[in-house]
C-alpha positions in Angstrom: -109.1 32.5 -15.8 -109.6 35.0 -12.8 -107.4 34.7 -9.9 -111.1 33.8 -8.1 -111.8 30.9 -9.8 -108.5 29.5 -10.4 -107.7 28.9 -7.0 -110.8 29.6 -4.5 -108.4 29.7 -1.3 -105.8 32.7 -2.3 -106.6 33.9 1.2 -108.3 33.1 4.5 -111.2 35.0 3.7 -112.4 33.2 0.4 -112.1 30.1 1.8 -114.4 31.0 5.2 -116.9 32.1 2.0 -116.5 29.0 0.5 -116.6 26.9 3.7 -119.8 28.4 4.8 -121.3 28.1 1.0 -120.8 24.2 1.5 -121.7 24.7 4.8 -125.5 25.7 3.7 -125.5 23.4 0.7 -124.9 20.3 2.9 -127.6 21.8 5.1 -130.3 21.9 2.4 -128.9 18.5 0.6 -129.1 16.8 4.3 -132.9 18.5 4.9 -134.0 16.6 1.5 -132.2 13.1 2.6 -134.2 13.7 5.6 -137.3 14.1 3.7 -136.1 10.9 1.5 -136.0 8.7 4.2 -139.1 9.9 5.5 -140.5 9.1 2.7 -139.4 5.8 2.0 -140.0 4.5 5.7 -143.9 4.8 4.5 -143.0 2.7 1.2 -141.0 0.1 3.6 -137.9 -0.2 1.4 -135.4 -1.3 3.9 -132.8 -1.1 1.4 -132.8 2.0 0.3 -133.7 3.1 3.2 -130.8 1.9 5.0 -128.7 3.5 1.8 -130.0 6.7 2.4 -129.6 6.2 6.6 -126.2 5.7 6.2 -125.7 8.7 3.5 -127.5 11.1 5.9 -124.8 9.8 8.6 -122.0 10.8 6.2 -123.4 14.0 5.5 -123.6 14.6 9.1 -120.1 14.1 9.9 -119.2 16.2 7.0 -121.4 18.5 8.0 -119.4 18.7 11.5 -116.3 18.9 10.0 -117.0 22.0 7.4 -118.6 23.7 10.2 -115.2 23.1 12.9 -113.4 24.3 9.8 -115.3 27.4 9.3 -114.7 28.0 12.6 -111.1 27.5 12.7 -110.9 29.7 9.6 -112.6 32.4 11.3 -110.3 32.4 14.1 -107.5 32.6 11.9 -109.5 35.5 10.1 -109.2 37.2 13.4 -105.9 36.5 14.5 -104.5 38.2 10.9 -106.5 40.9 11.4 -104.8 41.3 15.0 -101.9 40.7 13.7 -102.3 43.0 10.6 -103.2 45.9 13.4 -99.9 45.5 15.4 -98.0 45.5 12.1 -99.7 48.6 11.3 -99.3 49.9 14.8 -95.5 49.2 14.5 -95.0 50.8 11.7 -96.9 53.9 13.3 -96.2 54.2 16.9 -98.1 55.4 19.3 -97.9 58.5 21.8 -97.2 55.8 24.8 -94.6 54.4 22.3 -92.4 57.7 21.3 -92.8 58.0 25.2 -90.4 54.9 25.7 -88.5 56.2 23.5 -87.7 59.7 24.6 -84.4 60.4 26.6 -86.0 61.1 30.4 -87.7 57.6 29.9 -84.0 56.5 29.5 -82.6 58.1 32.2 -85.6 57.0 34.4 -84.4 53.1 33.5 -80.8 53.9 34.3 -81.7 55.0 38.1 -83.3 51.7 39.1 -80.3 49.6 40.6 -81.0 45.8 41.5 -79.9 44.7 45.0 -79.0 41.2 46.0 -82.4 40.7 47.0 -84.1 41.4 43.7 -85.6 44.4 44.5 -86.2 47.6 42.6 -84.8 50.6 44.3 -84.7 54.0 42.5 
């Protein structure tokens, strides 16, 4: 069994795919309900029609719920790639970075003396 199938959420980013492939199959299963109860409004089952009111509710709400997931999901997509960057950016620092971390920038700190009134003075 491939790592894909055996567990569909081994990261963020296959389950945003999979959230937004249930996200367009409830779409299509909720345009045919609609087209169901259309359909049986004509034939006047109440019944069934009622059935399939109270399905297309359902689907709704799930609807609204895979699609705040997705979303959620995609913000955490973008915060790991943020995330990912500074880790990578931490690991490689950057011209203002070896700046803080050459001598004069430490001499330059150890010239500013604090008074009682909190203010800088150099």
């Amino acid at each position: 069994m491939t790592p894909e199938l055996g567990n569909p959420f081994h990261s963020i980013d296959s389950a945003h795919q999979l959230m937004t492939l249930l996200a367009a199959t409830i779409v299509e299963a909720r345009q045919e309900l609609e087209a169901d109860i259309e359909r049986e409004a004509k034939l006047n089952l109440s019944r069934r029609s009622d059935a399939l009111r109270v399905a297309l509710y359902n689907l709704k709400k799930l609807e609204l719920d895979i699609n705040r997931s997705r979303r959620l999901l995609n913000d955490l997509r973008t915060l790991g790639r943020l995330l990912f960057e500074e880790r990578a950016a931490v690991s490689a620092p950057s011209a203002s970075e070896e700046s803080l971390q050459s001598p004069n920038f430490g001499r330059s700190i150890a010239r500013l003396k604090m008074d009682s009134d909190d203010h800088v003075h150099i």
